[in-house]
MIMARBA-306482 format. One record per residue: residue in one letter; chain; x, y, z of N, C-alpha, C in turn. Coordinates in steps of 0.1 Angstrom, whole numbers. Example, Ala and Ser with C-alpha at 12.3 -4.5 7.8 and 13.67 -1.06 7.14 Angstrom:
REM residues 2
 resn chain n.east n.north  n.up ca.east ca.north ca.up c.east c.north  c.up
    a     A    132     -57    78     123      -45    78    132     -33    78
    s     A    128     -22    71     137      -11    71    129       0    79
This chain:
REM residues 75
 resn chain n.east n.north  n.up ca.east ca.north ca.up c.east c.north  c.up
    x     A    248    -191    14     241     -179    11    245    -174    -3
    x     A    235    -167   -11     243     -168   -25    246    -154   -25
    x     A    256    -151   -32     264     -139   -37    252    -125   -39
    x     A    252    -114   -31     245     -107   -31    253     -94   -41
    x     A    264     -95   -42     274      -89   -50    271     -74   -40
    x     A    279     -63   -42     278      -50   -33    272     -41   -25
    x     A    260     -49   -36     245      -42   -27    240     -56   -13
    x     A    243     -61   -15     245      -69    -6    234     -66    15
    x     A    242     -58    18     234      -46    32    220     -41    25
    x     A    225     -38    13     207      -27    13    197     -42     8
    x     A    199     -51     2     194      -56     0    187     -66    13
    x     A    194     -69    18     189      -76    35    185     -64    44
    x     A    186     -54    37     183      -46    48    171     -41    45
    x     A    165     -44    32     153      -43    22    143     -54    31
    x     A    147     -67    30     140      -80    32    138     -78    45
    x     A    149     -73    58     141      -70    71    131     -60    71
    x     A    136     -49    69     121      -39    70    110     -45    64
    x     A    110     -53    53      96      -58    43     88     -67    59
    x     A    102     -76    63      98      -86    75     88     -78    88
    x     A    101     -65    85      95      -62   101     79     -54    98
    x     A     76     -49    90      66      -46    87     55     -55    85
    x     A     59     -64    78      47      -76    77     41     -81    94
    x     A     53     -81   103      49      -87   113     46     -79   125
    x     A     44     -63   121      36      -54   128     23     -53   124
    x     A     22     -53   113       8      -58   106     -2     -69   114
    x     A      6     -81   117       3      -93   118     -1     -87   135
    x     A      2     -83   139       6      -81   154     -5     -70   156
    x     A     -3     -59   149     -20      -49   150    -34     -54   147
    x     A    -30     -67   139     -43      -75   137    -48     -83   146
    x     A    -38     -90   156     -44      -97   164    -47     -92   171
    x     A    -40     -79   176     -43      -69   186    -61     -67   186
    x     A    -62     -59   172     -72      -52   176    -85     -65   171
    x     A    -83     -74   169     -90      -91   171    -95     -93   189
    x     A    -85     -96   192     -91      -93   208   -100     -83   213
    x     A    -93     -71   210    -103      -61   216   -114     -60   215
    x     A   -114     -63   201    -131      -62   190   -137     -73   200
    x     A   -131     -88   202    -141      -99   210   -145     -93   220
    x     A   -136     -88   225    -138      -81   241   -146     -73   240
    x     A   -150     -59   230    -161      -51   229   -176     -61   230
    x     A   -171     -68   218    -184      -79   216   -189     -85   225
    x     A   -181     -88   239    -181     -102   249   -192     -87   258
    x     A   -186     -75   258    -190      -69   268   -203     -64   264
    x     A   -207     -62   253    -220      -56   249   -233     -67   248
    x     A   -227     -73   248    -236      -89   244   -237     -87   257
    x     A   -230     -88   276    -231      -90   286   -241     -80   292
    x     A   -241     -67   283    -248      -58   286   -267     -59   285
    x     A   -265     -70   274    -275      -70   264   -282     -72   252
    x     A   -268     -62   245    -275      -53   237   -270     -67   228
    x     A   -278     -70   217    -276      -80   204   -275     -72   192
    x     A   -267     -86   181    -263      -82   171   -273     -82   163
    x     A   -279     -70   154    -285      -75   142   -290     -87   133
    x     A   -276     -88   131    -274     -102   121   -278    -111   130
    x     A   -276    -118   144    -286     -128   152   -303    -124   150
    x     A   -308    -115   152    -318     -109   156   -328    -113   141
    x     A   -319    -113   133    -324     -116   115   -327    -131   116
    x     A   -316    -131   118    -313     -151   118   -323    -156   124
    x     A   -325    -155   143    -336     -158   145   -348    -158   139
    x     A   -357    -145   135    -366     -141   128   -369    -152   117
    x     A   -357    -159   108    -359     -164    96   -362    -155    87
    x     A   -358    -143    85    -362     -129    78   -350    -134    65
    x     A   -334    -144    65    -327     -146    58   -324    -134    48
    x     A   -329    -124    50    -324     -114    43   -310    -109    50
    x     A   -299    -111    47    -284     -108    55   -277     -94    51
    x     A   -285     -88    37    -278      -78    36   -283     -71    20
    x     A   -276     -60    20    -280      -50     6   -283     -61    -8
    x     A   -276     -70    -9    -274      -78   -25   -287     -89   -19
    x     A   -287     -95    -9    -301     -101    -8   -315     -96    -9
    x     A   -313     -84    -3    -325      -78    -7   -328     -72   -22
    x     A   -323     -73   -27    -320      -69   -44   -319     -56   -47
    x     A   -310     -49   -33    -310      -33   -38   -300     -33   -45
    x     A   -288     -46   -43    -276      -41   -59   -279     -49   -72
    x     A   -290     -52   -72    -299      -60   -92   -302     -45   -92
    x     A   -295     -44  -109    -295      -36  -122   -309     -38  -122
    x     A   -313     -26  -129    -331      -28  -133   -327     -30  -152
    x     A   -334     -35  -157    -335      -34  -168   -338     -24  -178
């Protein structure tokens, strides 16, 4: 381990909190990853469909604001 000289504690004690934070992050994301499928799994069971399929099917391939050219600059 190389010489951390006197700050030594605050410095590892820097790099855990940085850790433990990154890996609550990581851990709220997968969290709310599930949920969201599970919303998705149960509204789809319900019925109700996504837009974006509902497009797709159609062949309408318009997916969104910059396709439709509502973000082109006008000249």
């Amino acid at each position: 381990m190389p010489d951390l000289g006197p700050h030594a504690g605050f410095i590892l004690a820097a790099y855990g909190l940085a850790l433990a934070v990154l890996g609550a992050l990581v851990a709220w994301v997968v969290t709310d990853h599930r949920v969201q499928r599970r919303r998705l799994a149960e509204l789809e069971g319900r019925g109700v469909r996504r837009r974006s399929a509902a497009r797709a099917a159609a062949g309408d391939g318009d997916v969104g604001p910059v396709a439709s050219g509502a973000g082109k600059a006008t000249p």
